[in-house]
N, C-alpha and C positions, 0 to 999 in steps of 0.2 A: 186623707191621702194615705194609700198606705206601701210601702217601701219594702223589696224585696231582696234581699242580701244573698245570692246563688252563689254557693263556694267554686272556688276554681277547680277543688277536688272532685272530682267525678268518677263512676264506676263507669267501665263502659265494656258491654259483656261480648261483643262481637270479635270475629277472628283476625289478627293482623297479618296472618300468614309471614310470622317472623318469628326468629329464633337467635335466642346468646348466651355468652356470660359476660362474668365477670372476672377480670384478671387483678392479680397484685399489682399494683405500680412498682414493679424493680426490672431486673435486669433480663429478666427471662419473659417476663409481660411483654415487655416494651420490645421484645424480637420476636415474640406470638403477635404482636400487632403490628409493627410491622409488613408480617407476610402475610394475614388475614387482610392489611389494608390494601395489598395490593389484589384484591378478587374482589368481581362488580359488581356484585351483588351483597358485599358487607360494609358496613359503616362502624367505624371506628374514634370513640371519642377519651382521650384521654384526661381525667379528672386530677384532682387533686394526690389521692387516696388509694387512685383505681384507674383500671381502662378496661372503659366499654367495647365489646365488637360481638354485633348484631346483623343480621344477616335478613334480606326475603328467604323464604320458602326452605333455602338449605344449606348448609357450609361444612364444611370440612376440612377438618386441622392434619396436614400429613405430617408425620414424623420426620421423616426423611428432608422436609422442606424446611421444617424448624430447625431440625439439627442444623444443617446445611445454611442457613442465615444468620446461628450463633457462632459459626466456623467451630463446631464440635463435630466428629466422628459419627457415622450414619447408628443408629438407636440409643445414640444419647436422652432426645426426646422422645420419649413413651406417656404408656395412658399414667402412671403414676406422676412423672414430673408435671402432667397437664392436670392434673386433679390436685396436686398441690397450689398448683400456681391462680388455681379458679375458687374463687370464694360460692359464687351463687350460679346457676344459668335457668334460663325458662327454655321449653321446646323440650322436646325428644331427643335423648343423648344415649350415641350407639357407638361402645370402644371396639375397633377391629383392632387386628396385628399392626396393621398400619397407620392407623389413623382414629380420630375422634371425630363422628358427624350426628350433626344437630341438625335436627329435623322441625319447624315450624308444625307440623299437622302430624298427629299421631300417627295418620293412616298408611304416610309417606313411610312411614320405619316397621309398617308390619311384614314383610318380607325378611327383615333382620334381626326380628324377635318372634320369627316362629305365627304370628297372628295371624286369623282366617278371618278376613274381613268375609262377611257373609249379608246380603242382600236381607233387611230385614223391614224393607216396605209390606208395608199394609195393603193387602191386595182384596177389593170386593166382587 
């Protein structure tokens, strides 16, 4: 007889068409989650250590909307205090003046970094 032990850890190389980070657990996390929790297309999970918010396809952190939820003055929150407050993220990360957007698919953010996506099928 012989006995097969398949780990629960798995690679799995397909596209989730999802995009995050990761926040600090303080005071400035927890009112980035918050307002990311309230947009429906993000999922937000608050750990120990940390809080997750992951997103389908796209999201977007407005400044203005941060600031405005910590009851601070409109550009309190900028791309420096969000880079402080985010340890790791996966997807496509685009800082405008206003905002921080995370793109699940690369493709999605070539317009905002200049990228010529170009047709490169194989034609006989």
């Amino acid at each position: 007889m012989t006995t097969t032990n398949e780990s629960p850890f798995k690679s799995d190389n397909t596209a989730s068409n999802q995009c995050g980070v990761t926040l600090m657990n303080n005071q400035v996390g927890a009112v980035v989650a918050r307002v990311m929790g309230e947009k429906d297309n993000v999922t937000v999970r608050h750990l120990p250590s940390m809080i997750r918010v992951d997103a389908i396809g796209r999201m977007d952190f407005v400044y203005d909307e941060i600031s405005e939820a910590a009851g601070e003055e409109e550009g309190w929150f900028d791309s420096a205090e969000f880079e402080e407050n985010m340890s790791t993220h996966y997807g496509r990360m685009i800082h405008e003046d206003d905002r921080t957007i995370m793109f699940a698919n690369p493709e999605d953010a070539a317009e905002y970094i200049g990228f010529d996506l170009k047709d490169l099928t194989v034609r006989s």
